[in-house]
Every structure is written in C-alpha cells, then in structure tokens.
C-alpha positions as CSV (number, residue, x, y, z in Angstrom):
1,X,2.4,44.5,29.6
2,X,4.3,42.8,32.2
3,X,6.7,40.1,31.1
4,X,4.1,37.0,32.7
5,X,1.5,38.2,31.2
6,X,3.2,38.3,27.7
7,X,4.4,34.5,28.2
8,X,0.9,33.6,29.2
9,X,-0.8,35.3,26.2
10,X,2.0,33.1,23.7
11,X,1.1,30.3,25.9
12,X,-3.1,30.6,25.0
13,X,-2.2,31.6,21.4
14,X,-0.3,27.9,20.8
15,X,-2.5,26.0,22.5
16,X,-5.6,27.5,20.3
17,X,-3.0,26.8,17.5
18,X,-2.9,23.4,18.4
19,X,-6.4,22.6,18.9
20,X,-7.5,24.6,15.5
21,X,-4.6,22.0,13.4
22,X,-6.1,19.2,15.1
23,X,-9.5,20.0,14.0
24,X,-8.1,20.8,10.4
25,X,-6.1,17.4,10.2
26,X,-8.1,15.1,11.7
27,X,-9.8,13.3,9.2
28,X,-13.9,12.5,9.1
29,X,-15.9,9.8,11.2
30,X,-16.2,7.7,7.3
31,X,-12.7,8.3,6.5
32,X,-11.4,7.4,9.8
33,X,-12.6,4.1,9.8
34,X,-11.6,3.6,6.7
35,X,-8.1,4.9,7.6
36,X,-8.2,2.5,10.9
37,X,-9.5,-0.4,8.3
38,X,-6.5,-0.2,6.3
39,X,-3.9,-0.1,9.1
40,X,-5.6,-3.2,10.4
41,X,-5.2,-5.2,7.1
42,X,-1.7,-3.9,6.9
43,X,-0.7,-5.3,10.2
44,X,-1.9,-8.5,9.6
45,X,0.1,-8.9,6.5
46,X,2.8,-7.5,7.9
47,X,2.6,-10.1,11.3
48,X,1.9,-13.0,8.7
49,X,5.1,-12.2,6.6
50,X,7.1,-11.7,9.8
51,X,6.2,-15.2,10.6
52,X,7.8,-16.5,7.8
53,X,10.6,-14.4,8.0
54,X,11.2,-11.7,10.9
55,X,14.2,-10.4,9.4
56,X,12.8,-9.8,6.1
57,X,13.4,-7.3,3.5
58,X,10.1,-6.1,2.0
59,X,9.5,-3.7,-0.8
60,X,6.4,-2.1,-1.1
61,X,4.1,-0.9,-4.2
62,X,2.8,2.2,-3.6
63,X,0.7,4.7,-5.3
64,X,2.8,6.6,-7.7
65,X,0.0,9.5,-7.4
66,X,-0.1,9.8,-3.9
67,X,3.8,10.2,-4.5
68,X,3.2,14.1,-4.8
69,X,0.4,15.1,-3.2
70,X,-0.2,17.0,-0.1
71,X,-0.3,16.1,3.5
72,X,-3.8,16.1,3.6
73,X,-4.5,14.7,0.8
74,X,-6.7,11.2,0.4
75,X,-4.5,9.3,-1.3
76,X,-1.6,9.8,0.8
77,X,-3.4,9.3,3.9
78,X,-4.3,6.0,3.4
79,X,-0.7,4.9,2.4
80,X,0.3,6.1,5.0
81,X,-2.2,4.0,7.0
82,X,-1.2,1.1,4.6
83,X,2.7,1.5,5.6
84,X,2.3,2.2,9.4
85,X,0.2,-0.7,9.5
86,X,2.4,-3.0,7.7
87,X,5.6,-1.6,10.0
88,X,4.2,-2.5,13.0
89,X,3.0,-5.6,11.8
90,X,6.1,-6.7,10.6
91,X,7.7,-5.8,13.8
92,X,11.9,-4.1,14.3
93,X,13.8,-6.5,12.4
94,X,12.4,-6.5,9.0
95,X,13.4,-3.4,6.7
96,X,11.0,-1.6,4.4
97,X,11.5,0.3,1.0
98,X,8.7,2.0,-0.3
99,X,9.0,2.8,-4.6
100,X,6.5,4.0,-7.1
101,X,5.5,2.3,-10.2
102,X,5.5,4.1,-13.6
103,X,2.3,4.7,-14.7
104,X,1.8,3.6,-18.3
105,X,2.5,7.3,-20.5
106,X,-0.6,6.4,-23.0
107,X,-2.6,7.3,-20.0
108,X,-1.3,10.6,-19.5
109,X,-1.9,11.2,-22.9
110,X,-5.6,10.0,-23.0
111,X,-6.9,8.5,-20.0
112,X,-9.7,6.7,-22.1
113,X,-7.2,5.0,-24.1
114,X,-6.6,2.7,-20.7
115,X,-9.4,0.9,-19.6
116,X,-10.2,-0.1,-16.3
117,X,-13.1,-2.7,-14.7
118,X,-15.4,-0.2,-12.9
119,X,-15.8,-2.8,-9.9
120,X,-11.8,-3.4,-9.5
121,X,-10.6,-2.6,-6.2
122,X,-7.5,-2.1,-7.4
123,X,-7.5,0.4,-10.4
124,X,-3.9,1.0,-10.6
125,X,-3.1,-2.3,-11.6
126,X,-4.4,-1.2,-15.2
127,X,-2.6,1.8,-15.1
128,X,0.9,0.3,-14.2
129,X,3.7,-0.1,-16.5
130,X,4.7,-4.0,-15.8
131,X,8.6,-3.1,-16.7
132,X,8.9,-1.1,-14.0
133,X,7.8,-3.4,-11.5
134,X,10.6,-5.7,-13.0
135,X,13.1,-2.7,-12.7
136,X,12.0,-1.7,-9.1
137,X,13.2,-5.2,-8.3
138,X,16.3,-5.3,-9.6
139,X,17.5,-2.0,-8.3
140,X,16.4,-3.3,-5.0
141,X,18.5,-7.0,-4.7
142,X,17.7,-8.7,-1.6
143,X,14.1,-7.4,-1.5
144,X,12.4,-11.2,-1.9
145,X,9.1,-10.1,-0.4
146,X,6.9,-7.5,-2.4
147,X,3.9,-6.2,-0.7
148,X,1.8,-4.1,-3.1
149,X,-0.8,-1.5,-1.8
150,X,-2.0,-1.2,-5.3
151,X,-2.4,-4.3,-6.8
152,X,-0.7,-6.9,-9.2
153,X,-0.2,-5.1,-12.9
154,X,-2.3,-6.3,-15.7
155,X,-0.3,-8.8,-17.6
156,X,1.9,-9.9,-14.1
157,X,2.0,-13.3,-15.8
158,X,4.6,-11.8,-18.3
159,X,7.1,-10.6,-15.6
160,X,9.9,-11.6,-14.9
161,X,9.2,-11.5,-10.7
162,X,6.3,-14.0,-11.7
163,X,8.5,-16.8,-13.4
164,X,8.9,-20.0,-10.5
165,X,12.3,-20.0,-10.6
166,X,12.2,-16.6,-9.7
167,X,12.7,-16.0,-5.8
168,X,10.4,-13.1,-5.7
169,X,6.9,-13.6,-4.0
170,X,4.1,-11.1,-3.4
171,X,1.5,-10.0,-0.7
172,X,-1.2,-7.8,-1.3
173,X,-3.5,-5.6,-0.2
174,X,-7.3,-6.7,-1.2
175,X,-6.1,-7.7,-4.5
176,X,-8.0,-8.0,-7.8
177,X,-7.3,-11.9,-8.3
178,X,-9.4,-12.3,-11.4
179,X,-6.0,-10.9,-13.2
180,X,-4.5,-14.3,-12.7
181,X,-7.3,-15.5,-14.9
182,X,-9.6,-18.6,-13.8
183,X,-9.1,-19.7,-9.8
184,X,-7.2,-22.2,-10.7
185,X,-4.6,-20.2,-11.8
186,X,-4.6,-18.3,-8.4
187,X,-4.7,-21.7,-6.8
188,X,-1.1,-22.6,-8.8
189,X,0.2,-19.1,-7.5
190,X,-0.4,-19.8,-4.1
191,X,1.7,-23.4,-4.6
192,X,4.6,-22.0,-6.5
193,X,5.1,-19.7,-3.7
194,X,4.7,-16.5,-6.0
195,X,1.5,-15.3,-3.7
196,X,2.3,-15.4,0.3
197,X,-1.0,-13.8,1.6
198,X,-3.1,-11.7,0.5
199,X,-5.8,-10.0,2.9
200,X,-9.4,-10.0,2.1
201,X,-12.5,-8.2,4.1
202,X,-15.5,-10.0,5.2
203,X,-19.2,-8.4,5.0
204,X,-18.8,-6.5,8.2
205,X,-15.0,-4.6,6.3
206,X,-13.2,-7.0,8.7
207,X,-9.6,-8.0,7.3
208,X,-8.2,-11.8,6.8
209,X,-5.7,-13.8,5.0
210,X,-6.4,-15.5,2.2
C-alpha cells in the first residue's frame, strides 16, 4: 500500500470517527429543547444581572450530583446549558465561580428521612445543607451576586446571606418561591434587594423575569 493511499484510508477512518461521536453525543429531539430551554433562561438572567452590574462577580449554585458524573450524563448536561447560558448572558467583564452545595448527610443515610414536595421544581433545595451555602460565601468575598441553578435551601430565611444588612442578593433559575412562605414574603424579598430576578416559563416553556 502506497504511502497516499494509507493517508487517505486514516483520513476515511477519522472522519467516520467523527460522525459516529456526533451521533453518540448529540442529545435527543426532547432533551435538546430542553437543553436549548435552559440556556435561554440562563442568558436572560445573566443579560439582566449584567445590567445592573457588567463587571460583576457572580457565584453560582450548582448541582453537587452532577459534580461527578460523566460527560454524558443528564445532570451535567443541563448545567452545563445553565452556565453557558448565563456566561454569554452576562457578557466578558463579569467573572463566574461555580461551587457545590453539601447535601444534607441524613440523606445519604436514608433518603426517606428527607422529604421533598413531589411538584417542586427545584428538589435540591430540600436536600441542601443551608451552612454551606453560608460557607460557600464566605470563602468567596466579593462574590455579591449568587445565581442558583438549584434553588433557594429550605430554611433560606435562617441564613446569614438572607439577613438585609447582608450585601448578598440572589437570582434563580425557575425557583420554588413558596419556600419564602406566603407572597407577601416574596414580595418583601424583592424590596430588600435579597431577590434580583428570577426567571419563570410561560405555558408555551418560554423564559421571563420575574
């Protein structure tokens, strides 16, 4: 076998390769959308907190289980959506620092013993250990924006992020608001400045601000 045969053969062979990954990787019609639906929601967060402030430092609340799991994997797909969203959203200046929650240990011990609304959208805010929240803060100073992919933590009233005085203030991601407690306590949230945004879908799974 001539040399230019044996270059062309390697040549066929990685772009077979190539095609076969991209069938393998690319995720399903369903999960696309959804994937593309996320992004979206991110970006306009992330465009609505660059208004405020373009050069802002934000840490985000990401899924402690998605943490370790594999490329392909569902949970990591989508916060990776989440975060590429949010980046471009929030456009060069602003810095982003992802950190993972601790998940309460009683759950790892007995997942019944922590129980979680079936129609939350944000499950993970039962299973979050509200100290570390506090923790992640302080070993990020200078981080005054928090955008959570996963929710405010059951008992967020009790932090120390949620006093007024506190500089802190969230965004989040299709949030579970009846945490706060009656509207009216959302309502007082949004005034103290504690909540920035936080983005909603509409009946057709388009995102807005709240």
């Amino acid at each position: 076998m001539n040399a230019r045969r044996f270059l062309a053969l390697i040549g066929v062979g990685l772009v077979l390769a190539a095609a076969a990954a991209f069938l393998l990787l690319r995720p399903s019609g369903a999960q696309s959308a959804a994937l593309d639906s996320r992004q979206r929601a991110m970006e306009l967060l992330g465009a609505h907190l660059a208004k405020i402030q373009p050069d802002a430092k934000v840490l985000v609340l990401s899924n402690p289980f998605a943490k370790e799991s594999g490329f392909l994997n569902e949970k990591a797909l989508f916060e990776k959506a989440g975060l590429r969203g949010l980046r471009r959203g929030l456009g060069a200046k602003a810095s982003v620092e992802v950190v993972f929650p601790e998940i309460l240990p009683e759950y790892f011990a007995n997942p019944q013993s922590v129980m979680i609304p079936s129609d939350s959208r944000t499950p993970l805010s039962f299973l979050m250990r509200p100290a570390s929240v506090d923790a992640l803060a302080e070993a990020h100073p200078g981080h005054r924006f928090i955008v959570s992919l996963i929710g405010l933590p059951a008992g967020v009233d009790q932090l120390k992020l949620w006093d007024p005085k506190d500089p802190h203030a969230f965004a989040l991601l299709l949030p579970d608001l009846r945490l706060l407690g009656p509207p009216a306590r959302t309502l007082e949230a949004f005034q103290q400045g504690k909540l920035l945004a936080a983005v909603a879908e509409d009946e057709s799974g388009a995102p807005f601000l709240v």
